[in-house]
N, C-alpha and C positions, 0 to 999 in steps of 0.2 A: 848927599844926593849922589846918585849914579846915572846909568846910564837910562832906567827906569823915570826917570823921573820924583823918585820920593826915596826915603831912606828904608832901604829893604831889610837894616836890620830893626829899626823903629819897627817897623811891619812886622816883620818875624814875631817882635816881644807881643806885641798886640795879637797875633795871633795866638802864642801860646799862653796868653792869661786873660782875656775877655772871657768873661762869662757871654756874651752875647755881642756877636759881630755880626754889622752887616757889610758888603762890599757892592760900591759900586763902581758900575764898568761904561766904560766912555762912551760907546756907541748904545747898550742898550737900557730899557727901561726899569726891567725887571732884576730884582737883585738879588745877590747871593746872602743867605740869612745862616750864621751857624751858631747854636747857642749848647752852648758846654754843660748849660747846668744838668745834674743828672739827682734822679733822689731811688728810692727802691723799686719802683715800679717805672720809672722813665728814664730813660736812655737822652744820651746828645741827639740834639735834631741836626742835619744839614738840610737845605731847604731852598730853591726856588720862590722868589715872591715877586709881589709885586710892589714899585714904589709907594712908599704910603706918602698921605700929603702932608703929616706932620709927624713931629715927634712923639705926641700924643699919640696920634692916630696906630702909630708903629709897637708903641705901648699897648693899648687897645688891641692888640690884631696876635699879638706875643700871648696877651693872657687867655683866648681866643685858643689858639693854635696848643696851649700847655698850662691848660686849666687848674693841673693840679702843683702845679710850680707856683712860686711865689715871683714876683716883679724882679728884673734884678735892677740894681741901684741906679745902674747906666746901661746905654747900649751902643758901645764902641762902631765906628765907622772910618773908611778911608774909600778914596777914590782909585779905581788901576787902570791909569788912563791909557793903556796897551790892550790887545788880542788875546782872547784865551791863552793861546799857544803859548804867548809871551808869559803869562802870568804860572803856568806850569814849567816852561824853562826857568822861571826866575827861582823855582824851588820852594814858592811861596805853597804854590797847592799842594805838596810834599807835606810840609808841613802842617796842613790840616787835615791830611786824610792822617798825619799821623796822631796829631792830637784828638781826630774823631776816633780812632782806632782804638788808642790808650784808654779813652772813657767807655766806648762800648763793645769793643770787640771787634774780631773780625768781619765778622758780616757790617760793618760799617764802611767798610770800602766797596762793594757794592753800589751801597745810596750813594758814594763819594764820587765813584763813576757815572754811578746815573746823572749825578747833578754837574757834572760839568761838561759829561753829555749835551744835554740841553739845555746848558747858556751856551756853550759852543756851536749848535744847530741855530738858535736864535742869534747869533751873531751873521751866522753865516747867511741866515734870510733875513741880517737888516744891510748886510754887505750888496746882498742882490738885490735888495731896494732900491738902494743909493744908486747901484750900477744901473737898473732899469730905468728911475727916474720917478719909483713908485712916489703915489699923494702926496709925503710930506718930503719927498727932493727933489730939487731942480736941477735942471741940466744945466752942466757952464759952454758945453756947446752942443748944438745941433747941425747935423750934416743940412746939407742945404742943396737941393735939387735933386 
């Protein structure tokens, strides 16, 4: 364990040999999906999604998404109970743009930006929730007069 909370080099290994990871993030819903597998005609996905409500369902939604890919056995997960920011200083997203890169090329970095683009932007408007006090937060205090 470090400072992160989990073992970054555990993490690290899981990042560069899952066929299919997903990452979830502490504050939001929607998770980070990257699946390595590649065959002639398809490339590694990086991917935006949304929580599924089972493992099944995540399955379902995989074969959906890469029709012509076959299941893969498992589909590795961990939780990054920190900030974007924090999860690219940790050097962990380094090492998936570099292992998307390795499988599809450059223009993989790209998508790699685009996607942490926006879980970074969705953080940032569940950060202004919480501080607003939007529907699902409450306030621990309110001004008063």
């Amino acid at each position: 364990m470090d400072d992160y909370g989990l073992d970054l080099d555990e993490v690290a290994r899981v990042i560069d040999n899952a066929e299919v990871l997903v990452v979830r993030f502490a504050i939001l819903d929607r998770r980070l999906l990257i699946d390595a597998r590649t065959s002639e005609s398809e490339g590694p996905l990086i991917a935006v999604v949304n929580k599924a409500n089972s493992v099944e369902d995540r399955f379902k939604e995989l074969k959906k998404m890469r029709p012509r890919l076959p299941l893969p056995d498992k589909i590795m997960s961990f939780m990054w109970p920190r900030q974007m920011e924090t999860f690219r200083v940790s050097g962990l997203w380094d090492k998936i743009e570099s292992r998307m890169v390795s499988l599809g090329g450059e223009q993989m970095l790209s998508a790699c930006k685009a996607v942490f683009d926006e879980l970074a932007q969705e953080e940032k408007a569940e950060v202004m929730a919480a501080i607003r006090g939007a529907d699902t937060y409450q306030s621990l205090w309110e001004r008063s007069g």
